[in-house]
C-alpha positions in Angstrom: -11.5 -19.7 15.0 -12.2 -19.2 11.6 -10.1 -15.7 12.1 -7.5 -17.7 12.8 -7.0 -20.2 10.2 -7.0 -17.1 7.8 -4.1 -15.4 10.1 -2.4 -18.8 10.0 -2.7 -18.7 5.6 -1.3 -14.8 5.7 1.3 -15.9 8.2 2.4 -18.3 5.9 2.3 -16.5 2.6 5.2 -14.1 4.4 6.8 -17.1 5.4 7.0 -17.4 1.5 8.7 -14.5 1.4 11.1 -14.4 4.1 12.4 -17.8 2.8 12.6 -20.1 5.8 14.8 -22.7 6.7 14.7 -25.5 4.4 13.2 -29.0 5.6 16.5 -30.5 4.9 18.6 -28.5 6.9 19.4 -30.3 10.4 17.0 -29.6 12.8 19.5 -29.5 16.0 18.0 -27.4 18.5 22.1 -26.3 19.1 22.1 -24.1 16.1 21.6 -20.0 16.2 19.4 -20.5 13.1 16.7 -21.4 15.2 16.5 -19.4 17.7 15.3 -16.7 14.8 12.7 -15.2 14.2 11.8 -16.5 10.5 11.9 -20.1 11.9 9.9 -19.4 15.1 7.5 -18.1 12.6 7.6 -21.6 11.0 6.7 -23.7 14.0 4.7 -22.1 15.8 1.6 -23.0 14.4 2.4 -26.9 13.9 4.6 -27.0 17.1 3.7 -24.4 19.4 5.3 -25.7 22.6 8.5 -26.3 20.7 8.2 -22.7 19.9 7.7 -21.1 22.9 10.5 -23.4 24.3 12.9 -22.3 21.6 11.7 -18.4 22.8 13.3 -19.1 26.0 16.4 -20.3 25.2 16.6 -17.5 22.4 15.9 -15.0 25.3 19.0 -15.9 27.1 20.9 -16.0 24.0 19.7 -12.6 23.4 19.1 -13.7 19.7 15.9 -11.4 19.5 14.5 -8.1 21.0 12.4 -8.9 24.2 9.4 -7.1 22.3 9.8 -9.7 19.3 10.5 -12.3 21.6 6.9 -11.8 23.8 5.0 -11.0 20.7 6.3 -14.8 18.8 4.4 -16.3 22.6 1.7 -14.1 22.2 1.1 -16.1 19.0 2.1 -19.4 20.1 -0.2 -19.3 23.0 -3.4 -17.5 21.2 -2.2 -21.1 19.0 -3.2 -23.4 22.2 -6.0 -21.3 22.6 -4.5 -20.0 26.2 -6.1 -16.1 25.0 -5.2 -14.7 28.8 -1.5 -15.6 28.6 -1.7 -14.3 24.8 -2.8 -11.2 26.1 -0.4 -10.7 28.8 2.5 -11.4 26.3 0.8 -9.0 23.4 0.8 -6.2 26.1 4.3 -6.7 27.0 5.3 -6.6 23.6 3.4 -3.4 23.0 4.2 -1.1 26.1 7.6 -1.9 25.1 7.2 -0.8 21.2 5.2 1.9 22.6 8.4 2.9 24.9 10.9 2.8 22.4 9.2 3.9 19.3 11.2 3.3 16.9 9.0 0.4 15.1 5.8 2.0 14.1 4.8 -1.7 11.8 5.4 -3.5 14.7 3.9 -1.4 17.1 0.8 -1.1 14.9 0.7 -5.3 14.9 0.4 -5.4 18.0 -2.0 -2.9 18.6 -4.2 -5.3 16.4 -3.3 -8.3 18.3 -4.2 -6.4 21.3 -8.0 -5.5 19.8 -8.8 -9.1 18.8 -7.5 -10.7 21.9 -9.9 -8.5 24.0 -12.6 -9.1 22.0 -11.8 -12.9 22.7 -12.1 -12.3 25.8 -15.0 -10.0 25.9 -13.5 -7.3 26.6 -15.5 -5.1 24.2 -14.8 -1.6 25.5 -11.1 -2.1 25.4 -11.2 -3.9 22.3 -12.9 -0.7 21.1 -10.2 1.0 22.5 -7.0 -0.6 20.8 -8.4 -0.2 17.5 -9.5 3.5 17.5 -5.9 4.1 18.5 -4.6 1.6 16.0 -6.1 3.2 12.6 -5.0 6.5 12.7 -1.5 4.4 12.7 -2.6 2.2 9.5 -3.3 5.2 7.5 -0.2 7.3 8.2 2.0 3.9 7.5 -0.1 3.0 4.8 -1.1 -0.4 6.1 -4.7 -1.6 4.3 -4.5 -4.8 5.8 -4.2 -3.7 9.3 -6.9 -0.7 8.7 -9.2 -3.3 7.2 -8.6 -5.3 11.0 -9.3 -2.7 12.9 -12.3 -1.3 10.8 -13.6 -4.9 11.3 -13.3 -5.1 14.9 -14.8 -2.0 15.6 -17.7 -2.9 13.8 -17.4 -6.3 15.6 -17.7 -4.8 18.9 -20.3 -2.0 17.5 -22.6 -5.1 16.9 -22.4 -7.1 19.9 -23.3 -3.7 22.1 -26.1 -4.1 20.6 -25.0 -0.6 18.1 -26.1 -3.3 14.5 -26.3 -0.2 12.3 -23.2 1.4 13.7 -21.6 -2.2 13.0 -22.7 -2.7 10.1 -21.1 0.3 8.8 -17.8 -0.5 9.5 -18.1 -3.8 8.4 -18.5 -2.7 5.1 -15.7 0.5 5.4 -13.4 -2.5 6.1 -14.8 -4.6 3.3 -15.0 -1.5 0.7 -11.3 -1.3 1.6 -10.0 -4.3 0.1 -12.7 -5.1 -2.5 -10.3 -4.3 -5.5 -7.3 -5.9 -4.3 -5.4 -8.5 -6.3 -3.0 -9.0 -3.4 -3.7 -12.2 -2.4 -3.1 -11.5 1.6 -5.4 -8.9 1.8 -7.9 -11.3 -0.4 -7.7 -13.8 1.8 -8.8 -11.4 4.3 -11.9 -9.8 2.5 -12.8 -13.4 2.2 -12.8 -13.8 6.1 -15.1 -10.4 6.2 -17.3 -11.6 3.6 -18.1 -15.2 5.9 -18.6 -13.2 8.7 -20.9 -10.9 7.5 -22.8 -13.5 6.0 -23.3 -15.2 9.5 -24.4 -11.7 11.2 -27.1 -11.3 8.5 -28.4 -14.6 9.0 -28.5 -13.6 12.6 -30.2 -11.0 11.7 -32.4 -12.6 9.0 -31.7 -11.0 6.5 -31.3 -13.7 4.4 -31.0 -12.5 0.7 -28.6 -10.4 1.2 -26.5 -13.3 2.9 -26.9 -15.4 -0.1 -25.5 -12.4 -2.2 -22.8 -12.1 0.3 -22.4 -15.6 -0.2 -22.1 -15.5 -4.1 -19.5 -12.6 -3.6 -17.4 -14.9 -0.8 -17.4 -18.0 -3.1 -16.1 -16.2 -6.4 -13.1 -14.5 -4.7 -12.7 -18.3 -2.8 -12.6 -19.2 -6.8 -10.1 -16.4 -7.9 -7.8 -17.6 -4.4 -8.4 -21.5 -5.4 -7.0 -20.5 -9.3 -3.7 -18.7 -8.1 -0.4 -21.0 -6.8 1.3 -21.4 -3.3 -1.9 -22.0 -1.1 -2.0 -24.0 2.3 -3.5 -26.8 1.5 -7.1 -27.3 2.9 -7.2 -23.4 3.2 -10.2 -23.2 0.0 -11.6 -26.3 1.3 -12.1 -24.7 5.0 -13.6 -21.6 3.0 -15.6 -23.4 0.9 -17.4 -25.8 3.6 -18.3 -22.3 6.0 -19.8 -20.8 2.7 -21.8 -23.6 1.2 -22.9 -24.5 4.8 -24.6 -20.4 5.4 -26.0 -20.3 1.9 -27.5 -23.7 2.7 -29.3 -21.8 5.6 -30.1 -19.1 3.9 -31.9 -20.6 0.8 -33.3 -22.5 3.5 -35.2 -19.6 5.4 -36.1 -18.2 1.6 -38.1 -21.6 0.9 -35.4 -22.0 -1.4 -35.6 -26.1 -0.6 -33.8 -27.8 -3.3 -31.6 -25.5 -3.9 -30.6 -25.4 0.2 -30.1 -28.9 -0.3 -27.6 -28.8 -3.3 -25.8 -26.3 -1.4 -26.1 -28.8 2.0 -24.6 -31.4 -0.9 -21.5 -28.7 -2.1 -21.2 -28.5 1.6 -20.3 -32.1 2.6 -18.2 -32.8 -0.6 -15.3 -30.6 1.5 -13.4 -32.5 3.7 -13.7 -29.8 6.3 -17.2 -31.2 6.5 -15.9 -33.7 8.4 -13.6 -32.0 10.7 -15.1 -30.8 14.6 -14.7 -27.3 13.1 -16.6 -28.5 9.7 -19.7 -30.2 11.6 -20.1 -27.1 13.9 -20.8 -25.2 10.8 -23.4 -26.6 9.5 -25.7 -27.7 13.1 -27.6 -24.5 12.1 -28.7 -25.5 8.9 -29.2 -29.6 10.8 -31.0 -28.0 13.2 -34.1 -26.1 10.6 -33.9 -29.3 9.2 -34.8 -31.3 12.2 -31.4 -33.3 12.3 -31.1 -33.1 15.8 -29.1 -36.2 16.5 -26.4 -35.2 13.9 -26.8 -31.5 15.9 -25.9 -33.7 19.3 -22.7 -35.3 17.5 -21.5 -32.4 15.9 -21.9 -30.2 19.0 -20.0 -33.2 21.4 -16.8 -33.1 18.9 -16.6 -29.3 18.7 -16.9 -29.0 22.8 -13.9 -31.3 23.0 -11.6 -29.0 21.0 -13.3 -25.8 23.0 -12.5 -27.7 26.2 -8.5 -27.4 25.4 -8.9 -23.5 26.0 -8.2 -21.5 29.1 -11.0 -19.5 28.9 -14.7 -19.9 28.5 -16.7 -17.6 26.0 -19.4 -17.0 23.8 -18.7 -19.8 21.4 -18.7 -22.0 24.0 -22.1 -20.7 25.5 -23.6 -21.4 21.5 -22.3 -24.8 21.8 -25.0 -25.2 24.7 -27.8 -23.8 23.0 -27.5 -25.7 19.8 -27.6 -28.3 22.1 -30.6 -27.4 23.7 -32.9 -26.9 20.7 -31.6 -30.4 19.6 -32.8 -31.6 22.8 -35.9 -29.8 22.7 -36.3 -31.4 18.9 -36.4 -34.6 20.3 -38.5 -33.9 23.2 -36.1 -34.7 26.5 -36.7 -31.8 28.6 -34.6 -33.3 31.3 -31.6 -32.8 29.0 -33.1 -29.0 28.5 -33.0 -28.5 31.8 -29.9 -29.7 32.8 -28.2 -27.7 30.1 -30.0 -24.8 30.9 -28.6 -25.0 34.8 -25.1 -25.5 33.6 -25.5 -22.6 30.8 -27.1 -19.8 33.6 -23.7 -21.2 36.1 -21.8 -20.3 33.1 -23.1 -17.0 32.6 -23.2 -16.4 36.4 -19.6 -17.3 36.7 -18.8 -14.7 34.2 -20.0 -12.1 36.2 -18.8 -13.3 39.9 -15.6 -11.8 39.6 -16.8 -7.9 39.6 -19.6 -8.6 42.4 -16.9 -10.2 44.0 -14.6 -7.1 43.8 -17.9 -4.9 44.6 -18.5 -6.5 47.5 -14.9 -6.8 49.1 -14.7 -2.9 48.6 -17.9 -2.5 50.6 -16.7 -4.5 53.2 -13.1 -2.7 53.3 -15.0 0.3 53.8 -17.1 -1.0 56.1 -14.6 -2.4 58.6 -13.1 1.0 58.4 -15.6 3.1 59.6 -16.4 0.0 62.3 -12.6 0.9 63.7 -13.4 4.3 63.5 -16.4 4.6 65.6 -14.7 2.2 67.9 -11.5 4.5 68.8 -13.9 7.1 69.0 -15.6 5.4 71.8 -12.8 4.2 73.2 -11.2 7.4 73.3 -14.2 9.3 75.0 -14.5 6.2 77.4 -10.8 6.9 78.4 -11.5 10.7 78.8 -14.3 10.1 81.9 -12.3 7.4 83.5 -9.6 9.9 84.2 -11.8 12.7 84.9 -13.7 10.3 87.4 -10.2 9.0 89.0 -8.9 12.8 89.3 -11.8 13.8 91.2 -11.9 10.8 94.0 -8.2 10.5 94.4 -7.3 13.8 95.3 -4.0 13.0 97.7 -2.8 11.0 94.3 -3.5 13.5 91.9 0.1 14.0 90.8 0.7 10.6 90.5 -2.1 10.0 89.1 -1.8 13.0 86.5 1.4 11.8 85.5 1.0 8.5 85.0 -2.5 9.7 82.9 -0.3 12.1 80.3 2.5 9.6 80.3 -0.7 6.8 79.4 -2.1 9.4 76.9 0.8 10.2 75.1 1.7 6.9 74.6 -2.0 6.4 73.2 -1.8 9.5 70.9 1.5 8.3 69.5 0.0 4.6 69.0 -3.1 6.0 67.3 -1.3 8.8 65.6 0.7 6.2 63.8 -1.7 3.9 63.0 -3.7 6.6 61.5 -1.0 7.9 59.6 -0.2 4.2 58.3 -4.2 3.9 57.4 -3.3 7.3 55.6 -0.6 5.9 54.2 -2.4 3.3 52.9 -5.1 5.7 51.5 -3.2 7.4 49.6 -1.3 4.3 48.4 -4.4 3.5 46.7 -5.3 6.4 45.6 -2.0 7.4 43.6 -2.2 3.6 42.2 -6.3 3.8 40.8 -4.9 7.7 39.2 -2.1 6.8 37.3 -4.1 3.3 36.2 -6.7 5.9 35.1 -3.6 8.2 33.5 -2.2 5.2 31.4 -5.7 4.1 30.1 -6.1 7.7 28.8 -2.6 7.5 27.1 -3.7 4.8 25.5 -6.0 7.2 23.6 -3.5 10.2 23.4 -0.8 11.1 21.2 2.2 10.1 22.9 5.2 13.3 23.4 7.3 11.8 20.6 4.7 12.9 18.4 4.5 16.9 19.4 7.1 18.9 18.1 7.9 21.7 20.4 10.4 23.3 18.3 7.0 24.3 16.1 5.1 26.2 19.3 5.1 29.4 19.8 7.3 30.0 23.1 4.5 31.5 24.5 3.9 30.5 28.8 0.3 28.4 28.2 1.4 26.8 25.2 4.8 25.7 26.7 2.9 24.7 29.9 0.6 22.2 28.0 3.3 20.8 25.8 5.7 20.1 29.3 2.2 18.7 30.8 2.5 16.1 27.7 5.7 15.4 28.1 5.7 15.3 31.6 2.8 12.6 31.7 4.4 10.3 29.4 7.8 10.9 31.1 6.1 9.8 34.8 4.1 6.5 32.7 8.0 5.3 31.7 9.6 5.7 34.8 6.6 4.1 37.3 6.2 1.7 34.6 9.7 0.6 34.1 10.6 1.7 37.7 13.8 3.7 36.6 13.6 6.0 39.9 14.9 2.5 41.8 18.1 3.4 40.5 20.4 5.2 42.3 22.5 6.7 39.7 19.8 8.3 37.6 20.5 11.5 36.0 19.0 14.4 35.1 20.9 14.2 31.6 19.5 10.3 30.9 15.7 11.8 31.4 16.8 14.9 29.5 17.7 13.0 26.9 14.7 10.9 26.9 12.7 13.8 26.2 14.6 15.4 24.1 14.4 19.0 25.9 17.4 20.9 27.3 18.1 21.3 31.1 16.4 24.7 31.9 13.1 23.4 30.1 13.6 20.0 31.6 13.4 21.5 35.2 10.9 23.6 34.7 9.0 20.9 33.5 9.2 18.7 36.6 8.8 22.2 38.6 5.6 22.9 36.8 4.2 19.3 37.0 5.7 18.0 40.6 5.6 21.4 42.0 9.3 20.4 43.5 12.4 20.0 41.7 13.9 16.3 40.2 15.2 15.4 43.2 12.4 15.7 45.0 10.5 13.9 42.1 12.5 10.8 42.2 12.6 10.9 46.0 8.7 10.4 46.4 8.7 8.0 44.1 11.2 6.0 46.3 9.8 6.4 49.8 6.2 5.4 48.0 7.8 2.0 46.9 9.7 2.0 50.1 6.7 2.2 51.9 5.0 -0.4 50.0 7.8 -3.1 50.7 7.6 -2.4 54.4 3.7 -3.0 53.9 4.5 -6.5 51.9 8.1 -7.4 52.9 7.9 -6.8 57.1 10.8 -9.0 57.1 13.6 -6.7 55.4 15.6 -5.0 57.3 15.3 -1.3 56.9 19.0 -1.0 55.2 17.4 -3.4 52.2 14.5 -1.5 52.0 16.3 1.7 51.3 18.9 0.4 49.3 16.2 -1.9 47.2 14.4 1.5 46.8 17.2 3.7 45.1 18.4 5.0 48.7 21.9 4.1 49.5 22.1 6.8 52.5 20.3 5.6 56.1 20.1 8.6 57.2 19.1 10.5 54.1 16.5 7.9 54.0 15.2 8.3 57.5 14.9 12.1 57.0 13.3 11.8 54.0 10.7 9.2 55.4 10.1 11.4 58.5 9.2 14.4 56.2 6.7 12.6 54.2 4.8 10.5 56.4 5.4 12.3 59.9 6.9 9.0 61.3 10.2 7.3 61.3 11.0 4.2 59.0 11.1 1.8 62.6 7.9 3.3 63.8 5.7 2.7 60.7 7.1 -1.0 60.2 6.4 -1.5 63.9 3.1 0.3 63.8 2.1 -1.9 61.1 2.7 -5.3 63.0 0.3 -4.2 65.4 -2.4 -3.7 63.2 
């Protein structure tokens, strides 16, 4: 939270210089000057839902590109404190700067956006993730502030895995970084570093070094407080989280009267009386056996956590401040009960993956249950007919024919539904690898950054550039699912990827083993496939024709070839399953 206020100060410092509309201009919603960028970027920390609702009409105006568009509700929502929907929005906004390329800043923004959103939602690893990819950017744009993010949240993450030293060190690469600045953006954010810092060490009790992180904090807060154009209440806010630490840390250094003229500093702010104000200082309230003020403070700070759509850490340190208070004043019923409710919170975390866990043992369980029971059924089936051959000898041709015409029909029947199981199978299977494909992109230089006309033309090299190429060429048309179009070209993809049409083919030969054609054509009858699995309903014509296949019989040879049935047997096989 305190992350965010500082965003909110940069955020408006460029508002400075992007000169927004003035607060005398009309303020009709009618007007094309609002549905801009520089405005949105006005709002939406005052008026979020008026922002995002201005972002809708603006996308049907087409005022904005889509990727500006879902980035501006990324922030709006991370505003409300909805981080899932943020994140949803940030990853739209980034796969499509990613895709187009042609907006490194932006693309680099959101890649930061990205990292702090999924450490909000503890989503360490991936956090992790999206900033090792995201500062190799910052240094070849030359962005400090956005290296100084990233460093930060790597050494964020580093920490809570329980890697301190690791953590540590990055902390301080990212505040080495902007130690000597005199911009005041980027001093505003070594301010931020220095308060968290601070907290970690008191965490980790090493408490002098706190109050000499503390001295350092409240000198630059000085040097910010002395210079023009700040948000107003944007020292103060600095100033209470500072004072309220060093009073802890003086505290734990029998440092008594000097804890308490800090404690004094503290509550002269008038963030000291704000829910985020009072939160601050329930740790210093608490060593000094405060507990009822610790109850109060807690109470207003759960109310503003409450407004999220998600439950974290913070909110789990809510309910242990609360029960040491409670312990403090001895009402070990209250312990208890907020110890339940704090192991259900924890619990809940961790229900979705055993969840998942268990559903996939199950899945595989029924599976081999259906298995064994065809078997059986199947060797059952066998005797009976061997049993009625040998008593009914004067019906044996009868009898024989109406057995083959019987176990034909059965193969058929189970030779489809197998095939559709199969199907499935491999359904899954191609999904989970190319999931697994785009997460490693994520950590791979992207083909717009090789230069083939530098390699040698010898046969290995070429074959591991066109394996580059190729992969991010197959993540942009599954992804944007180009292949549904009927009237893509082998020029359009050329193009994409820059190569001419001999190397293009033998590309997609090399990679696909089969020509474009055949490329494109897979990828259809797979999404073809799927529909008939979700959509029974559609008529076979709007299946191929919603899959890129305007030709019925095209489609049905096509369909036969890959799955060994027609398009009418597997929708009618899969009824009966």
């Amino acid at each position: 939270m305190k992350y965010f206020l500082v965003c909110s100060f940069i955020c408006f410092l460029s508002s400075i210089f992007q000169s927004p509309l003035s607060a005398k201009e009309n303020k009709d919603d009618d007007s094309l000057s609002f549905y801009t960028e520089p405005y949105i970027m006005s709002i939406y920390i005052s008026e979020p839902e008026r922002a995002l609702s201005l972002l809708n009409k603006a996308e049907a105006l087409g005022t904005m590109s889509l990727s500006t568009i879902n980035d501006l509700r990324s922030m709006s929502y991370r505003t409300l404190y909805m981080n899932k929907i943020s994140y949803e929005y940030a990853r739209k906004s980034y796969i499509s700067d990613s895709i187009s390329n042609n907006n490194p800043q932006h693309l680099l923004k959101m890649i930061v956006s990205l990292a702090e959103l999924s450490y909000l939602l503890s989503e360490y690893e991936e956090s992790l993730r999206y900033a090792s990819q995201g500062i190799e950017l910052a240094q070849k744009t030359g962005d400090r502030k956005a290296e100084g993010k990233l460093l930060f949240s790597i050494g964020e993450n580093k920490r809570i895995l329980s890697l301190k030293k690791e953590g540590y060190q990055y902390i301080n690469q990212a505040i080495e970084l902007l130690q000597k600045t005199q911009d005041i953006e980027e001093m505003a954010m070594l301010s931020y570093f220095y308060g968290v810092k601070m907290g970690y060490l008191i965490d980790d009790s090493e408490y002098e070094e706190a109050l000499s992180i503390g001295t350092n904090r409240k000198k630059l807060i000085d040097k910010i407080h002395s210079l023009s154009n700040i948000p107003v209440g944007y020292t103060d806010q600095q100033y209470a989280y500072t004072y309220s630490k060093m009073a802890y840390a003086a505290f734990m250094t029998q440092q008594y009267s000097q804890a308490e003229k800090y404690f004094d500093q503290y509550r002269k702010t008038k963030m000291a009386s704000t829910p985020d104000g009072k939160y601050d200082a329930t740790p210093y309230l608490l060593i000094t056996k405060r507990f009822q003020e610790v109850l109060d403070n807690c109470e207003d700070f759960k109310k503003v956590l409450r407004q999220q759509d998600t439950i974290n850490h913070q909110y789990t340190g809510v309910l242990q401040k609360e029960i040491m208070a409670y312990s403090g004043l001895k009402n070990y019923e209250k312990v208890a009960e907020l110890q339940k409710t704090l192991i259900e919170i924890n619990e809940n975390i961790n229900e979705r993956e055993k969840k998942n866990a268990a559903l996939e043992l199950n899945t595989i369980y029924e599976t081999n249950k259906k298995e064994a029971l065809i078997a059986e059924q199947s060797s059952q089936l066998k005797i009976r007919n061997i049993s009625l051959i040998s008593i009914l000898c004067i019906s044996f041709l009868l009898i024989f024919l109406l057995w083959k015409a019987q176990k034909y029909a059965r193969t058929i029947k189970y030779k489809n539904k197998a095939l559709s199981q199969y199907i499935d199978e491999q359904l899954i299977n191609q999904k989970t690898i190319r999931t697994a494909h785009e997460r490693l992109s994520l950590l791979s230089p992207s083909y717009t950054q090789i230069n083939s006309d530098n390699i040698n033309d010898t046969e290995e090299q070429e074959q591991t550039v066109n394996k580059q190429i190729f992969q991010e060429l197959d993540r942009i048309i599954t992804r944007e699912k180009l292949y549904l179009s009927s009237d893509l070209s082998r020029e359009e993809l050329a193009r994409k990827v820059r190569l001419n049409h001999t190397r293009f083919a033998r590309m997609i030969k090399e990679n696909t083993g089969t020509n474009l054609n055949g490329y494109l054509n897979n990828l259809r009858l797979n999404h073809a496939i799927q529909l008939l699995i979700d959509h029974p309903e559609y008529t076979l014509k709007a299946i191929a024709e919603e899959s890129g296949i305007n030709s019925m019989p095209t489609f049905h040879n096509l369909f036969k070839q890959k799955t060994g049935m027609t398009p009418a047997e597997f929708k009618n096989t899969r009824k009966k399953l």
